[in-house]
C-alpha positions, 0 to 999 in steps of 0.5 A: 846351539840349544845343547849349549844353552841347556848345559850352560843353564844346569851349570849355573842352576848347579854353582847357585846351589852349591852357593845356597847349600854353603851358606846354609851350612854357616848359617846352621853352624851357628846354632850351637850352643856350645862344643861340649856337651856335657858341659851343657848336661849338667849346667843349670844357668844359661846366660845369653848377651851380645859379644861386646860391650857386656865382657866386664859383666859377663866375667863378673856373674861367670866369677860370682857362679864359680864361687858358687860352684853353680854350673853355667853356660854363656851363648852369644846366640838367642837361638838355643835349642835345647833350654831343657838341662837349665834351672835359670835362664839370664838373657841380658843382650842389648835387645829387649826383643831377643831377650824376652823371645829367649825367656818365653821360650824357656817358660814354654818348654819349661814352665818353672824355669826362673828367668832373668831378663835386662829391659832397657826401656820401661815401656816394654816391662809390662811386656815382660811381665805378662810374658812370665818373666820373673826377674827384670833388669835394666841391664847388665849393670844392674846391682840387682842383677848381682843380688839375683846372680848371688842368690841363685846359690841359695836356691 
């Protein structure tokens, strides 16, 4: 009878695992930034938002950097690992807290990164700024965030 148990119990212990182990791969699925890595090489902007509520902006700084001819990178995933390849970093998602992670993050890596950030509350601008921020925007239909996409050409 106690064979039974144990072999019941290293079974569970086994399905659980495998449960663990594939919900890890997912999640580690996401980290990603893109498939194309040398898409990634030779871009220089990187730009973070949400999946929705931001498609009308996103298609319109995507429309404004291709006339420019500057190489860019859209994520929907805060967590990029490599910011090195990007000159600019432009995170304009709903939240204040991912936004201003990604742009510290960038500045950490790499210290002259040029950082565009959306901060919906004005509370929290100072925050921004003490964090090394260089651009704060209200959000993605901010027309100054059209003023700095334009300019980044001329850099």
């Amino acid at each position: 009878m106690l064979d039974v148990i144990i072999i019941m119990a290293m079974l569970g212990v086994g399905v659980l695992g495998y449960r663990v182990m594939k919900r890890l791969d997912v999640a580690l699925e996401d980290i990603v930034v893109v498939d194309h890595i040398e898409k990634v090489r030779r871009a220089t902007v990187l730009i973070y938002s949400e999946e929705v509520g931001h498609e009308e902006a996103i298609r319109t700084i995507l429309e404004e950097l291709d006339q420019l001819g500057i190489a860019h990178v859209e994520t929907t995933n805060g967590n990029v690992q490599d910011l090195m390849p990007f000159t600019h970093v432009v995170a304009i998602s709903d939240s204040d807290l991912d936004n201003l992670l990604l742009c510290h993050r960038a500045k950490r890596i790499k210290p002259n990164v040029e950082t565009i950030a959306s901060c919906s509350k004005y509370v929290y601008q100072s925050v921004f700024k003490e964090q090394g921020v260089d651009w704060i925007v209200t959000g993605d239909r901010d027309p100054v965030l059209m003023n700095i996409v334009t300019g980044l050409g001329q850099t």
